[in-house]
C-alpha positions in Angstrom: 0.0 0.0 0.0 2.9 2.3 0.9 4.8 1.6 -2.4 1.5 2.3 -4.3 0.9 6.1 -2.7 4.5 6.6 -3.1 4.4 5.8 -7.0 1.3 7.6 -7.6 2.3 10.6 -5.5 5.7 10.7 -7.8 3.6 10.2 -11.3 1.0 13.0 -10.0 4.2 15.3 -9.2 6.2 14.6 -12.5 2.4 15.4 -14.6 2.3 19.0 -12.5 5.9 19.6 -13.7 5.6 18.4 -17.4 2.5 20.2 -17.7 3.6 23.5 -15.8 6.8 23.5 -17.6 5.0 23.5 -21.4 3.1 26.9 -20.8 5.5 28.5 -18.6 9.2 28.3 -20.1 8.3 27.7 -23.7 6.8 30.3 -26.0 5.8 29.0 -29.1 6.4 31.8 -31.1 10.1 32.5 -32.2 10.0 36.2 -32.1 9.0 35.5 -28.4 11.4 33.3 -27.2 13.8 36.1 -28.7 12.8 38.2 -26.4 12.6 36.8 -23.7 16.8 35.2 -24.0 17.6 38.8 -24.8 15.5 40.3 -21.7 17.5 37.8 -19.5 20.7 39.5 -20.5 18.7 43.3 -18.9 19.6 43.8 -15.6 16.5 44.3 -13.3 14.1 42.7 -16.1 11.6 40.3 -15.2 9.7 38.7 -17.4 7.0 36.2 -17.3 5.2 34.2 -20.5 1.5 34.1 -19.9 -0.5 30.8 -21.0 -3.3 32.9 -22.5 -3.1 34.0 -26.1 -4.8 37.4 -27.0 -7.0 37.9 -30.3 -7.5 41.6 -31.2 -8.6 42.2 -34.7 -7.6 39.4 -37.2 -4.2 38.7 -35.1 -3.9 36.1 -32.4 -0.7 37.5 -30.0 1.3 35.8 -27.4 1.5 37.3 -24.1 4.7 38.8 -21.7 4.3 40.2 -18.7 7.2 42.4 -18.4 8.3 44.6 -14.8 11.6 46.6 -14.9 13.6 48.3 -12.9 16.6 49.6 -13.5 19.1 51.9 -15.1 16.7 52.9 -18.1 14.1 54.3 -15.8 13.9 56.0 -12.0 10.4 54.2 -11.8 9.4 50.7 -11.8 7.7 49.7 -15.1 4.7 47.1 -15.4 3.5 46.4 -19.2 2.7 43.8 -21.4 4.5 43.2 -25.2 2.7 40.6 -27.3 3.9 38.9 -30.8 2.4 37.5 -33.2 3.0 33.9 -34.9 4.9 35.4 -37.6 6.5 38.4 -36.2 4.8 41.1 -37.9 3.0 43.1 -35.5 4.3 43.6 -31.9 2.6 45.4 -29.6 3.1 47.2 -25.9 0.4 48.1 -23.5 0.6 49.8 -20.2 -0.7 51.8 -17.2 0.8 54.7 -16.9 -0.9 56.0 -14.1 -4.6 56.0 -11.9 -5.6 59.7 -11.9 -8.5 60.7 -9.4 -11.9 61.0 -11.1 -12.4 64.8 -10.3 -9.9 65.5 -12.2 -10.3 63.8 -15.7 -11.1 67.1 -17.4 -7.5 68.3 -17.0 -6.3 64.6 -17.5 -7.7 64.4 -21.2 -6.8 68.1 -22.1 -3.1 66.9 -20.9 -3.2 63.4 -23.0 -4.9 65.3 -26.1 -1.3 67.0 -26.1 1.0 64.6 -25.8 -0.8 62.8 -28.5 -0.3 65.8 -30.4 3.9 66.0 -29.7 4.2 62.2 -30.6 3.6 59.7 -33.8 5.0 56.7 -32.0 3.5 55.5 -28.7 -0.5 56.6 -28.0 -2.2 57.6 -24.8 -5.9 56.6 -24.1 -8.2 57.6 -21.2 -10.0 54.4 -19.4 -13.1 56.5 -17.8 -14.1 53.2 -15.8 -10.8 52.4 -14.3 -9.7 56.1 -14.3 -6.3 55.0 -15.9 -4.1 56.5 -18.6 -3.3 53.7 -20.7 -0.2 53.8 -23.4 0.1 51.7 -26.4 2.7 51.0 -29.0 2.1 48.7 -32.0 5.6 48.0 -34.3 5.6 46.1 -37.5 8.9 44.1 -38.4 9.9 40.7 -40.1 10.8 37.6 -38.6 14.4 38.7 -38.5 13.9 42.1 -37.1 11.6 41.6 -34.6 14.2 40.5 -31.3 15.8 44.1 -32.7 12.7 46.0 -33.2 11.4 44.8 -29.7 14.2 45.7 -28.0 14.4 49.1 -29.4 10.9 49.6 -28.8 10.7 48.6 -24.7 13.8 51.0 -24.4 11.6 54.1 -26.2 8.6 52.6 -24.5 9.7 52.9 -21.1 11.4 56.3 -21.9 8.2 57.8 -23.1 5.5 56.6 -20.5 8.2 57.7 -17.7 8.0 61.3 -19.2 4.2 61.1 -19.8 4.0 59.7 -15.7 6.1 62.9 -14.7 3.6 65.4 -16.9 1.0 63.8 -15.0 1.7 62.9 -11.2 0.0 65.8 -10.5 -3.4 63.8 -11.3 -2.5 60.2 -9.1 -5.0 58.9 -7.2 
């Protein structure tokens, strides 16, 4: 009886690994697996592959969860970067900040300009979570994408840290 909970308590554990191990450290798309080796090599980069894949539009994306800290920024950066199958469209999504309700007149007269300074990342108002959201969608190739993405979290977290400090005065 002993030898029987033994072996079916190892053959539970070993199915929890194998199947925890598929979704977690292997992404299926090469553009993402790119990026993630390369993150490894950024100090103070986390990254995390999420099992869930994302359909917006006609394109199905795989999902990063992505927190940095480090020398790039003097604030700690949550957003997510998602590929497609074939590399051609990347895109970044992010809170930039929670602004208090009261004030979301001044918050959308302040995002209306910085949308009108910029032709690369976009800021959107979420009126029922009171956020400023940023996006930023890149198009590349299979071969350019681990460069393109790279390139584009560097500007990415450049440019939301500047929009954050235009707009602290508006946290919640």
């Amino acid at each position: 009886m002993k030898t029987t909970k033994t072996l079916l308590a190892l053959t539970l554990t070993l199915m929890l690994l194998l199947s925890i191990g598929t979704c977690a450290f292997a992404a299926d798309y090469s553009a993402t697996q790119k990026y993630l080796d390369s993150m490894t090599e950024l100090d103070g980069a986390v990254c995390e592959l999420q099992s869930d894949k994302l359909t917006i539009g006609g394109s199905t994306y795989e999902h990063v969860k992505v927190d940095y800290e480090g020398e790039l920024s003097k604030y700690k950066s949550h957003f997510d970067i998602c590929f497609t199958e074939d590399s051609s469209e990347i895109l970044m999504s992010m809170t930039v900040l929670n602004f208090d309700a009261a004030k979301l007149a001044d918050v959308l007269s302040e995002v209306n300009s910085l949308n009108a300074s910029t032709t690369s990342v976009k800021l959107y108002v979420d009126t029922d979570k009171n956020a400023v959201m940023a996006e930023l969608y890149l198009l590349a190739t299979e071969d350019s994408a681990e460069n393109i993405s790279l390139y584009g979290t560097g500007m990415f977290i450049n440019f939301t840290d500047q929009v954050y400090e235009v707009l602290a005065d508006y946290a919640a």
